[in-house]
BASEMAR-337613 format. One record per residue: residue in one letter; y, x, z of N, C-alpha, C in turn. Coordinates in steps of 0.05 Angstrom, whole numbers, plus 5000, padded with zeros to 4 digits. Layout:
<recs>
aYXZYXZYXZ ...
</recs>
This chain:
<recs>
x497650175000500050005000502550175000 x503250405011505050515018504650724985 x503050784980503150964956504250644937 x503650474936504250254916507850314919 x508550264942511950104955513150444952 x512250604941512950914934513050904909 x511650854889511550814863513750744846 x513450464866515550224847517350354859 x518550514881522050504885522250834875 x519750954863520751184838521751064819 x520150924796520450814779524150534775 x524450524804527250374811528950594806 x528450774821531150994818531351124789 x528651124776528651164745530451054731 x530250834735531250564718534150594716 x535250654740537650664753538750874742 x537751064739539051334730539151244699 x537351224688537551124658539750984652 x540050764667542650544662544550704668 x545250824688547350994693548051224662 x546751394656546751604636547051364612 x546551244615547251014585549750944585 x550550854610553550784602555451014610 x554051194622555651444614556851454581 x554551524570554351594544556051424529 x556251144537557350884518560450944522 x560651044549564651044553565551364549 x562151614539563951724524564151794497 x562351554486562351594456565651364455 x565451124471567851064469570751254466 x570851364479573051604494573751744457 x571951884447570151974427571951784404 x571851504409572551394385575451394382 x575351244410579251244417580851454404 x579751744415581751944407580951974377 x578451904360579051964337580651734321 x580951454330583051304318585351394328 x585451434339588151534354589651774334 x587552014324588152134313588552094280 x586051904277586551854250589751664247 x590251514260593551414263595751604254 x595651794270597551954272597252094245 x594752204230594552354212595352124185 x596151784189596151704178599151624170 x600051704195603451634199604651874184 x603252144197603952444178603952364146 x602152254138602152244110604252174102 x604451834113606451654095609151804100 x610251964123612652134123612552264104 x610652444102610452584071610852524048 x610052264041610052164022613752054019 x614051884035616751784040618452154035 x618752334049620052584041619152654011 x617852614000616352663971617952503945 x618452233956620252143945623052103947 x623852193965626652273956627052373925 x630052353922631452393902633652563902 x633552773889635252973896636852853869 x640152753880641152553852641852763829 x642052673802642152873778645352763769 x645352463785648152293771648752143787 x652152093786653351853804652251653821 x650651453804648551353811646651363826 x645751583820642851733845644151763870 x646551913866647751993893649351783905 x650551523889650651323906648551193921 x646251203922643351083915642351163942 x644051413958642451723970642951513996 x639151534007639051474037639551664059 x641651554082642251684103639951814118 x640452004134638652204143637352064166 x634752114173633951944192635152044225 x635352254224636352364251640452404246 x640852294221643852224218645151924222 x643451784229644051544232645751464256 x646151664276648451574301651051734296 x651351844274653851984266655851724258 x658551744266659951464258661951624231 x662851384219663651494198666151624204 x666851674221670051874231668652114237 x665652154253665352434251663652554218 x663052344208662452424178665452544156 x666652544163669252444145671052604161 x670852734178672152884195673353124180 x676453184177677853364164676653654180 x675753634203675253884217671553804215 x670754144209668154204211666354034240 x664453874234662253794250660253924259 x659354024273656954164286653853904281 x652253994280649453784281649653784311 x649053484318648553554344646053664360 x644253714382643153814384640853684387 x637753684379636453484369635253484399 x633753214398631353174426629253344415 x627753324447624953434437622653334420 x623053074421621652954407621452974373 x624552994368625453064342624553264328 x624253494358625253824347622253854335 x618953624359617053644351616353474332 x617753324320617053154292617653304266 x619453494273620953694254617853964243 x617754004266615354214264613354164258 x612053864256609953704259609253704222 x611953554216612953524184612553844171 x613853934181614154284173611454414164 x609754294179608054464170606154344155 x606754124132605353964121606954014095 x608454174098610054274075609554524058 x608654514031608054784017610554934001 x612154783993613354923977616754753986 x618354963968621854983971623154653967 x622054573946622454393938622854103959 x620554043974619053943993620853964012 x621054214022621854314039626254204045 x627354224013629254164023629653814016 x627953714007628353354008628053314042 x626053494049625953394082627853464103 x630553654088632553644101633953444097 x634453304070636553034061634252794080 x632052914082629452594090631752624121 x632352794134632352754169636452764166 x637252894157640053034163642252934134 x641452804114643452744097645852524116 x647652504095649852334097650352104098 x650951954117650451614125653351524104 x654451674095657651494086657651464058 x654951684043656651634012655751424000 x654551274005653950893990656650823991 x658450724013660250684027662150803997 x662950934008665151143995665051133967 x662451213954662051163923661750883912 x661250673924661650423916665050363912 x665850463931669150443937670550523910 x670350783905670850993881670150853866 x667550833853666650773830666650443817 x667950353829669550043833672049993830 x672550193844675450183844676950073812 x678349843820680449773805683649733809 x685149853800688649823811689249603803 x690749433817691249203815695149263805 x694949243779697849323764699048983752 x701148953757702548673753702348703716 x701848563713701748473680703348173674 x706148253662707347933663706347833643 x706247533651706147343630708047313591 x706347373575707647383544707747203540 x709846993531710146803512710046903489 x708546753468707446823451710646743432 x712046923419714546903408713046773375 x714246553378714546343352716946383335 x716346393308719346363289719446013284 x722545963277722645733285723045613250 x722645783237723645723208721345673192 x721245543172719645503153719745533129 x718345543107719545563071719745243067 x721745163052722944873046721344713019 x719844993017717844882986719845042964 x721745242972723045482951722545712961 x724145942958724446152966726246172985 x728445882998730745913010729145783041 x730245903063729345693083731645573095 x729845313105731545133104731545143145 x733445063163733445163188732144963198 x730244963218729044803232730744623251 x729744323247731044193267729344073299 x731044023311730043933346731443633352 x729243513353730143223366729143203398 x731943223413730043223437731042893446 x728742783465729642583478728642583509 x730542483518731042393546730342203561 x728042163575728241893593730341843613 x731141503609732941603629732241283644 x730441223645729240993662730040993688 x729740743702730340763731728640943753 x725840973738724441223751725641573757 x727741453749728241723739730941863768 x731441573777732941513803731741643835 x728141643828727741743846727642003847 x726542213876727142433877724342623884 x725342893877722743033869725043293891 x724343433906724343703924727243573939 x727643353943730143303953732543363934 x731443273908733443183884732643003875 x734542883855734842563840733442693811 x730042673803729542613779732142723757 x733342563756735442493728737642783729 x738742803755739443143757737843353749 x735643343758734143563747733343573728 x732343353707731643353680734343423661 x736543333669739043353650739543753661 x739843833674740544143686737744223663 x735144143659732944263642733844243606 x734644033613735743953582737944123564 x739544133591742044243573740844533567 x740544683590738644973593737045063564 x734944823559733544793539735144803510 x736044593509738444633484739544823477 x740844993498742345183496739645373477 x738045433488735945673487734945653459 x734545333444733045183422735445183404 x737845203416740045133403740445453381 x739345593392740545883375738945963353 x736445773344735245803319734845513311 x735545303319735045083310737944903308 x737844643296739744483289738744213321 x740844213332739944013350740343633356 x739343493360740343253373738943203395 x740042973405739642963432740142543428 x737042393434736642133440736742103469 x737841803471737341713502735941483500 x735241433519732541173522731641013546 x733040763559731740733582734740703606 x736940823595740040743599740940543600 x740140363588741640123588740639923602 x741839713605741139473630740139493662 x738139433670737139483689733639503689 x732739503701729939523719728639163724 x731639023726729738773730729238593706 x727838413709726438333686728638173663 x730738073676732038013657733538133631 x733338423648734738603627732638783612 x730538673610728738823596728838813562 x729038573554729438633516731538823515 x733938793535736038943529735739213530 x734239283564733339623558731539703549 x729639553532727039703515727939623484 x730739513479731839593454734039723444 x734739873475737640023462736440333459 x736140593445736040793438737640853414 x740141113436742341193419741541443422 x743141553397743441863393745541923402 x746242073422748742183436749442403428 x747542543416748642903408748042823373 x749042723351747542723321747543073315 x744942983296743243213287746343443280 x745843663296747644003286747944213290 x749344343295748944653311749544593339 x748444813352748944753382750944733387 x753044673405755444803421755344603450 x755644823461755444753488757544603505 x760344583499762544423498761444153489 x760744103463759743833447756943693467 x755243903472752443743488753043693514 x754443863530752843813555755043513569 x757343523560759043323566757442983567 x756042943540754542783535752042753544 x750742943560748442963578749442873603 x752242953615753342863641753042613638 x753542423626754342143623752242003624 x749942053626748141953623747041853644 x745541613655746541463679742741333674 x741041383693737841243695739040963704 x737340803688738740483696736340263692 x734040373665732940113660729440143659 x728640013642725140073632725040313614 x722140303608721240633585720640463563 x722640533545721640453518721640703502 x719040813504718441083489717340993465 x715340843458714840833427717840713416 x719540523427722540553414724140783408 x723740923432724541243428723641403407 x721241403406719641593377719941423361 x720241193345720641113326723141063320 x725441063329728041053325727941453319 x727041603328727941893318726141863292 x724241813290722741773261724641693237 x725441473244728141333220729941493218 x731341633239733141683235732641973220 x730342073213729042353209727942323173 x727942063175727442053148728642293113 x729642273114731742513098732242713111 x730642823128730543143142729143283120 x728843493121727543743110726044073121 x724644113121724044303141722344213162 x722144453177720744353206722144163227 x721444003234722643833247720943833270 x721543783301720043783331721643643344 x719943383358721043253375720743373397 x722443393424721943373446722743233467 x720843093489720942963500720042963535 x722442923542721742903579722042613587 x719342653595719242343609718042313638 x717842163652716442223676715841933687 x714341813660711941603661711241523641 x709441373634708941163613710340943594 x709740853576711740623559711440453580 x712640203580712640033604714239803590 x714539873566716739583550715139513524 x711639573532709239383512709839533484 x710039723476710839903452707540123450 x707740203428705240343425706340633428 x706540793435708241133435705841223420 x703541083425700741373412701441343375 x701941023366701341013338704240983339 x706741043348709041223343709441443340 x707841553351707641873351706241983320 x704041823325702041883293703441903269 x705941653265706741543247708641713240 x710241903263711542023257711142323248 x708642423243706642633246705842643216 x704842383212703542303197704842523163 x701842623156702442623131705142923121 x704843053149707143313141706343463167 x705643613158705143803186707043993197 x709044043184711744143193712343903214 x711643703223712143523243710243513264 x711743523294710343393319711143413334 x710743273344711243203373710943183410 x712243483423712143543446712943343470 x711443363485712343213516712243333533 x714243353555714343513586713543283590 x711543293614711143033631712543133665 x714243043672715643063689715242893721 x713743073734712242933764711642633753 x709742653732707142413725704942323738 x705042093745702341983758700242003738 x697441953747695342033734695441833710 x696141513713695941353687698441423671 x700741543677702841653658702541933637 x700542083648699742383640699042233624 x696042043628694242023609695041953582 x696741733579698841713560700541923547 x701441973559703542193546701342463533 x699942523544697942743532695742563509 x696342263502694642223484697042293463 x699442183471701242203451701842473436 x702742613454702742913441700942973428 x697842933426696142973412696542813384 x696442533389698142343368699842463348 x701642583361704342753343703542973338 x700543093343700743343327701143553348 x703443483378703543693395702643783408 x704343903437703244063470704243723487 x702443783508703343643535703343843553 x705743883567705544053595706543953613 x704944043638705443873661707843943678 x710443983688711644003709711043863735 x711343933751711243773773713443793796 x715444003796717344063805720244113786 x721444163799724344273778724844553784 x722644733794722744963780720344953752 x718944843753716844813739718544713719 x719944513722720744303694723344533677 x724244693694727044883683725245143658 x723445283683722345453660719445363640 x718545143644715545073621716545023587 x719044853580719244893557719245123540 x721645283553721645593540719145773543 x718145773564715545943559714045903543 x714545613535711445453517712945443486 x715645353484715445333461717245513439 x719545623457721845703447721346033452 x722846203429722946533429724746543462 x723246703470725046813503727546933500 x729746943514732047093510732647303525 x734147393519734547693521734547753550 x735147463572734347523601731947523610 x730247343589726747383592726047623585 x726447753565726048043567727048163581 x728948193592730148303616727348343632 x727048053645726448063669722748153663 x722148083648719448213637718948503644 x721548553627720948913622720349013660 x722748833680723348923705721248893716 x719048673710716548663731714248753713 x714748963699711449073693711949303709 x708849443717708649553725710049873729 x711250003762712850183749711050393763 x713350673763712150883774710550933804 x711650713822710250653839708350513844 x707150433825704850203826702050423817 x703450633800701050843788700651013814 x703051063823702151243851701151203873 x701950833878699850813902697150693892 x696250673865693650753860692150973860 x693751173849692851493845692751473885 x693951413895693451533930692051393942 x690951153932687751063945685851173936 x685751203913684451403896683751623905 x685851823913685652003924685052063960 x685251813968684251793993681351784002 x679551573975676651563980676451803972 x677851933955675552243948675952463969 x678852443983678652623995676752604027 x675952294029673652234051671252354043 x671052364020668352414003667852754009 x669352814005670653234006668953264032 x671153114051670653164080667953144086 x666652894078663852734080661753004070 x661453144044660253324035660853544055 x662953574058662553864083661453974099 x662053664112660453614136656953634138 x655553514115653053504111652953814110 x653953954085653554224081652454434111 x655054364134654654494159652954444164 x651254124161649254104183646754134174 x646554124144644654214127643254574139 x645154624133645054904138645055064161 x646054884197645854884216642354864216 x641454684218638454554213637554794204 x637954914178636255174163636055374180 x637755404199638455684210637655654240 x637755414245635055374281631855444269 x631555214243628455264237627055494229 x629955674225629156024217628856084247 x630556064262630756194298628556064305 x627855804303624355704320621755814309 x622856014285620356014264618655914253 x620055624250619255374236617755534204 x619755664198620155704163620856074169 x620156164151621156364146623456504134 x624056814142626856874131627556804098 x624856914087625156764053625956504049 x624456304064625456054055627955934067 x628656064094630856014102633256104075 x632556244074634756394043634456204023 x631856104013631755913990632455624002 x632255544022634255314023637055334028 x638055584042641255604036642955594009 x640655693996641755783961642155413957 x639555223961639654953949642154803959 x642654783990645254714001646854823995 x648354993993650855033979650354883946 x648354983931648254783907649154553905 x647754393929647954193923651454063930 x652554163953655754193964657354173931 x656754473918658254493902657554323872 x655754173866654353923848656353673863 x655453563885657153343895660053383897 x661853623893664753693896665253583867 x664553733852664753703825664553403823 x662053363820662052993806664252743834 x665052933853666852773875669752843862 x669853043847672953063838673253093804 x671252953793670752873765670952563767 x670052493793670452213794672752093790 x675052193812677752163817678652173795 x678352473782680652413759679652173736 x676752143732677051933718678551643725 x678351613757678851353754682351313753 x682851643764685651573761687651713722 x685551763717686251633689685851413670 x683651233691684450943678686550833687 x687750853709689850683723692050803699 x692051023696693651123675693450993646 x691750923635690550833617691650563616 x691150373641691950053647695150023639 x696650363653699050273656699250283634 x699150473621699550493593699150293569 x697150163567696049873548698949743562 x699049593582700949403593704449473582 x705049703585707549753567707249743547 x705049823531705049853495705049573490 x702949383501703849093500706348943500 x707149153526710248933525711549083505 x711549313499714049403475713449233445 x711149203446710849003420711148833418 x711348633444711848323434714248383442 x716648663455718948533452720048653431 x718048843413719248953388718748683371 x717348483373716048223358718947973356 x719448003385721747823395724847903380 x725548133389727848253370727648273343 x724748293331724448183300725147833295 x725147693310724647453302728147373305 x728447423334731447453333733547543313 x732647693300735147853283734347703254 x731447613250731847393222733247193227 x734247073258735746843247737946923265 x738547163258741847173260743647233236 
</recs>
């Protein structure tokens, strides 16, 4: 019995020991696995760094080097110590860095390799920034508005020309009573009128209709004011004594009888010759049951030396619509005023040669010598960030070269063959940083330049047209 109860508690402590040495073995083949995933990780992370430093791009053009990713251990540099007129020191790396540096280093065979993995950790966080700036850059140079200078003359069907005439007409409806910027309508259209005349008056033969003067607004006097349309100025040469007296007198009193208006200048136009142009300020719709659209046509009709312009003068939306079918009707422009600075300068810009104060003031707002210089000095400001920005890398490029020679990262040879590449590359990015500039500041030169040759032509265009009808 006792040899039995000896047996079994050998064979127990057997058992025991077995199980024991088994899971020994299990937690250290475990142990075993851990550190080789562990290692294979790391040998996996080494790669893809490699590979990521492999592809870099050492830029050949503008492009590339706008393109260029910031350094990974450059990324807490702010752009004032990038851009810094005074030399930057690298700062001094962690340990962790100094062993990721060494780690990389020695997974490196050749020069090449070797200096992408200085732009991979230490390049420049600012030049995206900077070269988007530059290479975008546009000067913003005033370019005035050209009226397109019209001659006002035509051939008569001889060799003689015959002088163009101007029918302008006037609304002078009771709408015309109310007020637009804290003025009365009827002031400000007559101050446009005379203005106008004067300007139309120096190549053309003028008259001047009224329309909408007579009677009143209430219904009784309506046959009366949608049938009186007089000529106050008859068809002649300008004189400003003769027009504007007869523009003063003119008094808003009644309804719009505009197709009365355009067909009374039609009759009376009958035995004209030449170009003939109505114009017309109104500031609403017919309103005395008249057609203005197949007034307008009729008067169009059949001669294209004829048509017919309208200012629409602070128009509600159902008065535009009208008046812009009409002008179309007659062959003309509709333009909108909506104020009485708007209503003073839209005729002349739109239809009449500018005078010698529009050229004036043209020539005064194109662009002058100060408009080129404070482009050339933004200009010259991104590049000279750019200067600074390259320098800076240069130091720290080459700071970096000259620890990894002192840790014996790299050797004295290659420390030499990547000094030679950094300065290269310093003096590659100076170049295409100050090839940049002057290009762009010879287009601003370029801009200014087109914009005066422009204006000397249309006002060499203008003084041509001027002096045929003087």
């Amino acid at each position: 019995m006792n040899r039995l109860f000896t047996l079994l508690t050998i064979l127990l402590v057997l058992f025991l020991s077995a199980c024991s040495n088994e899971s020994q073995a299990g937690e250290e083949n475990k142990k075993i696995n851990d550190n080789q995933k562990i290692v294979t990780e790391e040998e996996n992370i080494e790669k893809e760094k490699l590979l990521a430093i492999e592809q870099i791009i050492i830029p050949t053009n503008l492009e590339e080097w706008k393109n260029s990713e910031p350094g990974l251990f450059s990324l807490d540099y702010s752009f004032e110590h990038e851009t810094s007129s005074w030399p930057k020191d690298a700062r001094e790396l962690t340990l962790d860095e100094q062993e990721e540096l060494k780690n990389t280093t020695d997974m490196i065979k050749d020069e090449e390799t070797f200096f992408k993995m200085l732009l991979y950790y230490f390049g420049s966080t600012v030049y995206s920034d900077l070269l988007d700036k530059q290479m975008n850059y546009v000067a913003v140079l005033n370019e005035p508005y050209l009226p397109e200078p019209t001659k006002e003359t035509i051939s008569g069907g001889s060799n003689e020309e015959v002088t163009p005439k101007s029918m302008l007409l006037l609304d002078a409806s009771s709408s015309m009573l109310l007020s637009v910027d804290g003025k009365q309508k009827m002031g400000i259209a007559k101050t446009a009128m005379k203005r106008f005349a004067k300007t139309i008056g120096a190549s053309s033969e003028v008259s001047l209709f009224v329309y909408g003067h007579a009677g009143t607004q209430e219904d009784k006097d309506k046959e009366l004011s949608c049938t009186k349309v007089d000529e106050i100025y008859p068809m002649q040469s300008y004189s400003t004594d003769k027009f504007d007296p007869v523009v003063d007198d003119v008094a808003a009193k009644g309804w719009t009888p505009l197709a009365a208006a355009i067909k009374t200048a039609n009759e009376a136009s009958k035995n004209y010759e030449g170009a003939l142009t109505v114009y017309i300020v109104s500031d609403g719709a017919e309103t005395c049951d008249g057609d203005p659209i197949k007034e307008a046509e009729e008067f169009a009709k059949g001669n294209e030396n004829r048509q017919v312009n309208i200012i629409g003068f602070n128009v509600d939306q159902k008065g535009q619509d009208q008046l812009k079918a009409v002008a179309e009707a007659g062959k003309g422009e509709y333009i909108s005023a909506e104020n009485s600075d708007e209503l003073n300068i839209s005729i002349e810009e739109k239809w009449v040669i500018p005078s010698v104060l529009d050229v004036s003031y043209i020539q005064l707002n194109a662009p002058n010598g100060f408009a080129i210089s404070n482009a050339q000095y933004d200009i010259s400001k991104i590049s000279l960030s750019l200067s600074f920005a390259i320098s800076n890398e240069r130091n720290r490029l080459s700071q970096m070269v000259t620890w990894m020679e002192t840790e014996e990262i790299i050797s004295a040879q290659q420390a030499e063959a990547l000094q030679t590449k950094v300065q290269e590359r310093k003096d590659t990015l100076s170049k295409w940083n100050d090839d940049l500039s002057e290009s762009k500041k010879q287009t601003v030169e370029n801009e200014y330049n087109r914009i005066h040759q422009k204006i000397k032509a249309w006002t060499d265009e203008v003084n041509k047209l001027r002096s045929e009808q003087s």
